[in-house]
VEXDREN-2710 file (C-alpha; in Angstrom, 1 decimal):
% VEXDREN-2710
k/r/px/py/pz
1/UNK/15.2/-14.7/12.7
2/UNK/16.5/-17.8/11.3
3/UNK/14.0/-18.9/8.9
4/UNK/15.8/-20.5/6.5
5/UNK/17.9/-23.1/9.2
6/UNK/14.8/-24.4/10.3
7/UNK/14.2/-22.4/13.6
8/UNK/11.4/-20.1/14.7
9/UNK/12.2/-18.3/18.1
10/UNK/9.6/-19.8/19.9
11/UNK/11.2/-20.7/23.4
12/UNK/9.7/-24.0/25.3
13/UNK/11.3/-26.6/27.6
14/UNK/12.5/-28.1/24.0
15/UNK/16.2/-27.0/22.6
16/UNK/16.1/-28.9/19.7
17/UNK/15.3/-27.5/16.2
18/UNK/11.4/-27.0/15.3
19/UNK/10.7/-28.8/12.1
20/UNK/9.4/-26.5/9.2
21/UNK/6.3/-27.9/8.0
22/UNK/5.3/-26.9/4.3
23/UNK/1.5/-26.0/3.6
24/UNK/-0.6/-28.9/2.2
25/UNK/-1.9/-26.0/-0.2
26/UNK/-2.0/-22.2/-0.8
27/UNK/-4.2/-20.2/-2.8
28/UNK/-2.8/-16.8/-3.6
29/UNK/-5.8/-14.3/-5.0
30/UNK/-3.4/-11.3/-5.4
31/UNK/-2.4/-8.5/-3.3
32/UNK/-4.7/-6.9/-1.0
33/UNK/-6.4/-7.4/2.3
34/UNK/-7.8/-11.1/3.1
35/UNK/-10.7/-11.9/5.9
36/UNK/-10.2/-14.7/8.5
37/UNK/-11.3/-18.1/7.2
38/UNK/-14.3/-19.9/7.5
39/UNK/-14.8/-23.6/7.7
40/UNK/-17.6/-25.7/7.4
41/UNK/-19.0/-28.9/5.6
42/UNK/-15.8/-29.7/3.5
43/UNK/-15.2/-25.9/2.2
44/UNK/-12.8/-23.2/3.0
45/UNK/-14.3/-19.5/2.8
46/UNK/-12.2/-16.3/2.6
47/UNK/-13.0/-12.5/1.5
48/UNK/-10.6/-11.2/-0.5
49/UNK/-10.0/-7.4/-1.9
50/UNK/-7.5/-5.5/-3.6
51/UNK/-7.4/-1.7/-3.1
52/UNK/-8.3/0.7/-4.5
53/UNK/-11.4/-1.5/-6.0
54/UNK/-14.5/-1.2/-4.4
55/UNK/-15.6/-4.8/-5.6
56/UNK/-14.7/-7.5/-2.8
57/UNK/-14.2/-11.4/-3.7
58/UNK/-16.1/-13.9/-1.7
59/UNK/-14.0/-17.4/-2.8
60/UNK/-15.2/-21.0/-1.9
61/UNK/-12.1/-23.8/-2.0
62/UNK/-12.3/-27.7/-0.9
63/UNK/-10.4/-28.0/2.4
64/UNK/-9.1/-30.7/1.3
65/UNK/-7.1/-30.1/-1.6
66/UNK/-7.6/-26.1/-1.8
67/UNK/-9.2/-26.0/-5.1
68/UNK/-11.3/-22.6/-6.1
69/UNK/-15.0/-24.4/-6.7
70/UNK/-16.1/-20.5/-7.0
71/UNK/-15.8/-16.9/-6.1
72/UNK/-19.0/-14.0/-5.9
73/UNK/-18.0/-10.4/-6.3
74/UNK/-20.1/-8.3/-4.9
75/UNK/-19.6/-4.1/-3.0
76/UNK/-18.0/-3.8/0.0
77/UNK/-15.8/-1.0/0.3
78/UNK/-14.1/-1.3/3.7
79/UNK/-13.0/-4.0/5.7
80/UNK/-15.7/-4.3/7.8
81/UNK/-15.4/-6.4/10.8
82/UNK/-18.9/-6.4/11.7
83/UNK/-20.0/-8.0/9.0
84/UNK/-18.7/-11.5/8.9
85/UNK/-18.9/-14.5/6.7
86/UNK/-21.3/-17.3/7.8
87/UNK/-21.3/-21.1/6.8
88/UNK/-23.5/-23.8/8.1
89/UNK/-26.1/-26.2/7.2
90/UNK/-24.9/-26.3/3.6
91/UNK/-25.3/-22.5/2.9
92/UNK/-23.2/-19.6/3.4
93/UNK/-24.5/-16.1/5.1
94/UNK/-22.8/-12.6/4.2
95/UNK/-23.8/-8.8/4.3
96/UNK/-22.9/-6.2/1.7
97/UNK/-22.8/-2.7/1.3
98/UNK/-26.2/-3.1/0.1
99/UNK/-27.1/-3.8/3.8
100/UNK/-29.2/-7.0/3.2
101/UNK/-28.2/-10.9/4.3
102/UNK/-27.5/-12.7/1.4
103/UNK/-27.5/-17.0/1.5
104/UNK/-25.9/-18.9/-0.9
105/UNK/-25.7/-22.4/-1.4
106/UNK/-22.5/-23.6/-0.5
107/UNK/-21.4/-25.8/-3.1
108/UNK/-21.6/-23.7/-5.7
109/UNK/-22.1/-20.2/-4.8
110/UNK/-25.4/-19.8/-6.1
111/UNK/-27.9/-17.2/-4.5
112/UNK/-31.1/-18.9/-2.9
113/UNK/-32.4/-15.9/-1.0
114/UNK/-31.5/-12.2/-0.2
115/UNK/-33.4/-10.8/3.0
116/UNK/-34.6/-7.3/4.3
117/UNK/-31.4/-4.6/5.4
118/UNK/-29.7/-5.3/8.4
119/UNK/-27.4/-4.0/10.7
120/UNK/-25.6/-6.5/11.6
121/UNK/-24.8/-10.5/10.9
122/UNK/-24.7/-12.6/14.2
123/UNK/-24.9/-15.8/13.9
124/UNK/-26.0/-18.9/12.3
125/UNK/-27.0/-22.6/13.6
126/UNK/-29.1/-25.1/12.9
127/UNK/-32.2/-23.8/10.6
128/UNK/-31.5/-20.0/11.9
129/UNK/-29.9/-17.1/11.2
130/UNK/-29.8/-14.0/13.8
131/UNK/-28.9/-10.6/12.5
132/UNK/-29.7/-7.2/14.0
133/UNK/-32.4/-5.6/11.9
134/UNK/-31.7/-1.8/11.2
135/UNK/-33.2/-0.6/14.6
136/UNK/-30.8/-2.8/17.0
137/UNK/-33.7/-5.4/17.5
138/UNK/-32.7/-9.4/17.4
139/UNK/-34.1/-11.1/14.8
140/UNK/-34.4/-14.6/13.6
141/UNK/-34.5/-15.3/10.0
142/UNK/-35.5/-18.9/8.4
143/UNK/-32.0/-20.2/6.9
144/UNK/-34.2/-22.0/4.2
145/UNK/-36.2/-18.9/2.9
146/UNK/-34.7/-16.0/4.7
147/UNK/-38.1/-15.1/5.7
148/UNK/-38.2/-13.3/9.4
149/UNK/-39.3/-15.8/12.1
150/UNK/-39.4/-13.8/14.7
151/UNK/-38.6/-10.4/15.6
152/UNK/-38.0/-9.3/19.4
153/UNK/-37.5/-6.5/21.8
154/UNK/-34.3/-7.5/22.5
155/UNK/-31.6/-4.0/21.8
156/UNK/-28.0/-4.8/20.7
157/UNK/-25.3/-2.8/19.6
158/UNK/-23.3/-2.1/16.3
159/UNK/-20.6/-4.4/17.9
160/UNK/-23.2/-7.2/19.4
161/UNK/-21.9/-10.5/19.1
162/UNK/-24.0/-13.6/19.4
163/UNK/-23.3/-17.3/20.6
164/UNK/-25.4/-20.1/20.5
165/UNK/-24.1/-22.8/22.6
166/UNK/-26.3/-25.8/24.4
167/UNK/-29.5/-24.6/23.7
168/UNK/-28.7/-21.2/24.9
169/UNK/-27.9/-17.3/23.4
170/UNK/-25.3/-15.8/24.7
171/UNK/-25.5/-11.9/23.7
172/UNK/-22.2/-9.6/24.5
173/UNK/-23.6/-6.1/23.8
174/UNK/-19.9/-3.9/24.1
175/UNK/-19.5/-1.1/24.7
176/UNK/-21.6/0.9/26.1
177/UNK/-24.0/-0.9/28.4
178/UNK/-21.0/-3.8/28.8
179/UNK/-23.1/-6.7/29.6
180/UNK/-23.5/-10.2/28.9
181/UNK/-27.3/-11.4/28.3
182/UNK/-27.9/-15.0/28.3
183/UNK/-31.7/-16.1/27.1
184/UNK/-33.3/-19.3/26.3
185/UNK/-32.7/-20.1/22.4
186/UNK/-36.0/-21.8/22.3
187/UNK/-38.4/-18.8/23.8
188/UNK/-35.9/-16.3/24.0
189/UNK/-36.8/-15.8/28.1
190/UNK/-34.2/-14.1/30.0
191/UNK/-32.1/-17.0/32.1
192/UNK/-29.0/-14.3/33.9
193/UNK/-27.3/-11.2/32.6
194/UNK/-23.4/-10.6/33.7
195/UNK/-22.6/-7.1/34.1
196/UNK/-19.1/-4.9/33.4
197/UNK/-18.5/-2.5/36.2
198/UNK/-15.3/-0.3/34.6
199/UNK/-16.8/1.8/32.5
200/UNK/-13.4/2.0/30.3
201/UNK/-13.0/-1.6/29.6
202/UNK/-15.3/-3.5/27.2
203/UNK/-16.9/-7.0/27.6
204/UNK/-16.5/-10.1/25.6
205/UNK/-17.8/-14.3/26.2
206/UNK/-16.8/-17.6/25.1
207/UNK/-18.7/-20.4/25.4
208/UNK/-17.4/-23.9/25.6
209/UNK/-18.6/-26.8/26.9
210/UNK/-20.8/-26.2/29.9
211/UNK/-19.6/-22.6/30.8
212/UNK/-18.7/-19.1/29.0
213/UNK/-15.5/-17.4/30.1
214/UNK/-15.9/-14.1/30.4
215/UNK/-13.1/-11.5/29.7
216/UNK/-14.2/-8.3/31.9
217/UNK/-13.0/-5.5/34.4
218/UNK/-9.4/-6.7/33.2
219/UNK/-9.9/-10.3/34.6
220/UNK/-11.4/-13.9/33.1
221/UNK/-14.4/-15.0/35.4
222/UNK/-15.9/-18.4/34.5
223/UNK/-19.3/-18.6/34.7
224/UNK/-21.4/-21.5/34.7
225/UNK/-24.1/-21.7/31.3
226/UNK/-27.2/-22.4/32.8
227/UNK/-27.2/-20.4/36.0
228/UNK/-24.3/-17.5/35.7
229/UNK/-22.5/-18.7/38.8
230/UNK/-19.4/-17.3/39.3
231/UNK/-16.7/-20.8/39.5
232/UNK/-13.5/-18.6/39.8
233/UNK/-11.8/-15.9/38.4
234/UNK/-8.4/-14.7/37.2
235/UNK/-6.7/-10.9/37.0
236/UNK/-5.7/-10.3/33.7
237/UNK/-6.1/-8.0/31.0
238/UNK/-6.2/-10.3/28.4
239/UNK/-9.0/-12.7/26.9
240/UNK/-9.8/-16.0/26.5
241/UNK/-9.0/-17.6/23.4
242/UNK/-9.5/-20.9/23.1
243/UNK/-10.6/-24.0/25.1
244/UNK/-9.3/-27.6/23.9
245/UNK/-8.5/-31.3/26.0
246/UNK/-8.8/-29.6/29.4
247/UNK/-6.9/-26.3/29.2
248/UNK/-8.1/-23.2/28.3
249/UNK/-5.4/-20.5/26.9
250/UNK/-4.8/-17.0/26.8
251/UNK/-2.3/-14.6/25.5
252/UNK/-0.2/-12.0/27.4
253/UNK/2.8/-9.9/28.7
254/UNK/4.9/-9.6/31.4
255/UNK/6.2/-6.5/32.7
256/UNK/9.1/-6.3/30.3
257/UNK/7.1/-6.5/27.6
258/UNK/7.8/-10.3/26.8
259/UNK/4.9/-12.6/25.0
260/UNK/3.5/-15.6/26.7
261/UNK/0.7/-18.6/26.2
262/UNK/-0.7/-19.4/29.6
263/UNK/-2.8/-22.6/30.1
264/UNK/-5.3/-22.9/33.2
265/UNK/-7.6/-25.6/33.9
266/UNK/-11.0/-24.4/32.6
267/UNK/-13.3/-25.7/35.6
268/UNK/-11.0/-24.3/38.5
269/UNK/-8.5/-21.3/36.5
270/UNK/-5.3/-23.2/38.1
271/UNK/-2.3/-22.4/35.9
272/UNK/-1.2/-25.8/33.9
273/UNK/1.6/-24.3/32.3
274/UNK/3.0/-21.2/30.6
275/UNK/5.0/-20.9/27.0
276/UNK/7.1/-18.0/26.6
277/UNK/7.7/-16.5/23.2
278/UNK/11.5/-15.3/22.5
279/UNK/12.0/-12.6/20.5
280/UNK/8.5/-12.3/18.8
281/UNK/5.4/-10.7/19.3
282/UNK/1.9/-12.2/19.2
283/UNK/-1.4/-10.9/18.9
284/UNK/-3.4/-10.5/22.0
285/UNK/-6.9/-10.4/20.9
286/UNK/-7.9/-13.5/19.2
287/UNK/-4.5/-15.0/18.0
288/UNK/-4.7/-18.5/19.2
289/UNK/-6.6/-21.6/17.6
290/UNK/-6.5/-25.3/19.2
291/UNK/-7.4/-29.0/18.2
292/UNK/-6.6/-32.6/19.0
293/UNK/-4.5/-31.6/21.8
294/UNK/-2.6/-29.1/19.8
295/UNK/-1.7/-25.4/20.3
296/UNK/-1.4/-23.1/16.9
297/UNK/-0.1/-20.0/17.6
298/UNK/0.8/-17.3/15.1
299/UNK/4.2/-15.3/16.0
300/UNK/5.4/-12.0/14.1
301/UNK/8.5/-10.7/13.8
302/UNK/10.2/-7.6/11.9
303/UNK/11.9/-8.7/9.0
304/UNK/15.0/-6.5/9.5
305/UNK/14.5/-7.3/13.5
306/UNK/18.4/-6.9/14.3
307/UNK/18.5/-3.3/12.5
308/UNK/15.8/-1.9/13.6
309/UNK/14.8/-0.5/10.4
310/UNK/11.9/-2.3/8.4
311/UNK/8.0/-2.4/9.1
312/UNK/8.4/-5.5/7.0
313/UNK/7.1/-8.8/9.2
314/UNK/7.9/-12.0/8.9
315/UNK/5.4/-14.7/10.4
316/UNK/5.0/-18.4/11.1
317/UNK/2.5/-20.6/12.0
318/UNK/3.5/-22.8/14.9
319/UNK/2.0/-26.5/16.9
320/UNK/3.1/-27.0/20.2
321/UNK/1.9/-30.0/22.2
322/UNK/-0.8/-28.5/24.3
323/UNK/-0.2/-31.1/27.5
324/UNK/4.1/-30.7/27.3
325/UNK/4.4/-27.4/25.8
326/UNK/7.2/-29.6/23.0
327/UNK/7.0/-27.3/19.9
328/UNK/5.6/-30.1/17.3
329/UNK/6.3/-27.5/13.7
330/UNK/6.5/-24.3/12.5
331/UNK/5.3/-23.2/9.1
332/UNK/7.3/-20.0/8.0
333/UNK/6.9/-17.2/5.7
334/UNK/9.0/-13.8/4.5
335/UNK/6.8/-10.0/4.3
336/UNK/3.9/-11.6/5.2
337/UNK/1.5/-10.7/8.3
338/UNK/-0.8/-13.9/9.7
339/UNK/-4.6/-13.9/10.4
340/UNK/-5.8/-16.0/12.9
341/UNK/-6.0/-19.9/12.0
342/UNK/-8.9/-21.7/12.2
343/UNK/-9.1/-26.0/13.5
344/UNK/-11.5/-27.8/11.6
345/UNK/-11.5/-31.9/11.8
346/UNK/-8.1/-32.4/11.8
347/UNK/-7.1/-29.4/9.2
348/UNK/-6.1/-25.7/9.8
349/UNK/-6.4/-22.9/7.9
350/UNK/-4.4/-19.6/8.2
351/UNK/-4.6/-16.4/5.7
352/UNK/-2.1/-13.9/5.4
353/UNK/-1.8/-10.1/4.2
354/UNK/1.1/-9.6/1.9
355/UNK/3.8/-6.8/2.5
356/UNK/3.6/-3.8/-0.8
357/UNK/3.1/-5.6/-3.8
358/UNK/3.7/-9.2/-2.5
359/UNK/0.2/-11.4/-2.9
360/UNK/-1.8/-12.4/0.1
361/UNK/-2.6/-16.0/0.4
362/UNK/-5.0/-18.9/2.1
363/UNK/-2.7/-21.7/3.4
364/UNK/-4.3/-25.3/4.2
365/UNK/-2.0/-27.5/6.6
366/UNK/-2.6/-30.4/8.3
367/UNK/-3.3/-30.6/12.1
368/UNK/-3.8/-33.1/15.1
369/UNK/-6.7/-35.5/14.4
370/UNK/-9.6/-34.2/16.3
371/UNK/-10.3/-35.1/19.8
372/UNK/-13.8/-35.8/21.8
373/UNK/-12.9/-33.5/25.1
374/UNK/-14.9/-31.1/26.5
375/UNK/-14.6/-29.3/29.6
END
């Protein structure tokens, strides 16, 4: 894996050599496991924890120029994926061990309301907040004042997830019952419900523009927002990942076990294109990121790949043109393993888990300038 010449074994129509593209910033907070980032308003957020501690590290930087403007420790023992970080509207939205929603103000970390225990963080937009309280139950909380504003019937799951898209929820309840509930954000009346038939696979949604692409009963089906119609649908057993300037992508294998990036048109499913990865692996669930009519894919590879003897990876962050497939950079790095990047406004954010001893970082690069397209 040829790092240090300047090439990343990501195979395209393009022969040339990729350029290697150097972060615009990195914050390292020490060894130990890093969350996903979260952008919003000018800010970078991150969770950060070293073991064996049992404290975690909530850290705020400017996106800009990756400067720490604060961090909150507070108890969280486990890596806990169902219990994100939250930003909008100026305020940021966690949960603790101590079970409750916590809101702090954004630019300086301070704490402007702790709520009632929940059991789960789902989502925030506009003046709102949704969690799960402790008996499965949607609830709205006011992002102000944390006060409930409304409580409802409506059961999910410990692994609910929640998207608020076009004046619409859109709940995913895996996996037992396996269904997709959409209701009206406004009254919170039932519009459709998509249901999983294979009892072994699970269930998940993405919204974008004005349909969700659902990954279920190993195929994507798109579905129209407002009425659940069924547009087309394509056998796979991966997921939906991203939608950007006309071309919605998913990750994959073929039969012998060799990574790819397929394109399709989002309002039809025709393929537009497929990028095969040489010689690396990606991750399936989840991996891929896009903006301003550019690709970002992570890639791993084992850092002793030709021996065969190291669990040590090696991982860059690569732009490929989404309408040619032309690989545009690739930002490298030695023993460390990639998160998945986030595109916000032109900028993209990527953290990493160190090998051993080695430090775990944030990285902030520049991207494609954002565009206006939706599907």
């Amino acid at each position: 894996m040829a790092l240090e010449a300047g090439y990343f074994l990501l195979s395209n129509r393009s022969s040339e050599p990729v350029p290697i593209k150097r972060p615009m910033w990195t914050f390292s907070p020490g060894s130990g496991w890093t969350s996903d980032p979260v952008a919003d308003g000018g800010y970078v957020y991150f969770l950060y924890r070293r073991e064996p501690e049992s404290f975690s590290y909530l850290y705020a930087l400017n996106w800009a120029s990756g400067k720490e403007l604060w961090k909150r420790e507070f108890e969280l023992h486990t890596a806990n994926y169902h219990r994100p970080v939250l930003a909008a509207g100026g305020r940021v939205f966690f949960i603790a061990d101590d079970t409750h929603v916590h809101a702090l103000d954004a630019g300086t970390g301070r704490e402007l309301w702790r709520a009632e225990p929940a059991s789960s963080l789902l989502a925030a937009a506009g003046d709102a907040v949704f969690i799960l309280d402790p008996d499965q139950r949607l609830t709205v909380l006011d992002a102000a004042s944390g006060r409930v504003r409304r409580q409802t019937q409506i059961q999910g799951e410990k692994e609910s997830r929640l998207y608020v898209s076009n004046g619409r929820l859109f709940l995913v309840a895996p996996p037992l019952r396996r269904s997709l509930q959409v209701l009206d954000a406004r009254t919170f009346l039932p519009l459709w419900t998509f249901q999983g038939k294979e009892k072994e696979s699970g269930i998940g949604a993405m919204p974008a523009g004005g349909f969700v692409y659902v990954d279920a009963d190993r195929a994507i089906h798109a579905l129209v927002g407002s009425s659940g119609k069924e547009v087309w649908t394509r056998r796979t057993g991966s997921i939906p990942q991203t939608v950007d300037a006309g071309r919605l992508y998913y990750t994959d294998q073929n039969t012998d076990f060799k990574y790819f990036v397929q394109a399709l048109d989002p309002r039809t499913g025709a393929p537009l294109g497929t990028l095969r990865i040489a010689d690396a692996s990606l991750a399936p669930y989840g991996a891929l990121t896009a903006g301003g009519d550019q690709l970002y894919v992570p890639v791993h590879k084992s850092h002793d790949f030709f021996s065969g003897f190291s669990n040590s990876q090696d991982s860059a962050l690569c732009a490929v043109d989404g309408a040619t497939g032309h690989k545009m950079w690739c930002s490298p790095w030695q023993y460390e393993y990639l998160n998945v990047a986030v595109y916000k406004e032109g900028l993209v954010f990527i953290s990493s888990t160190g090998e051993g001893n080695r430090s775990s970082a944030l990285y902030g690069l520049r991207g494609a300038p954002p565009n206006s397209y939706l599907p």
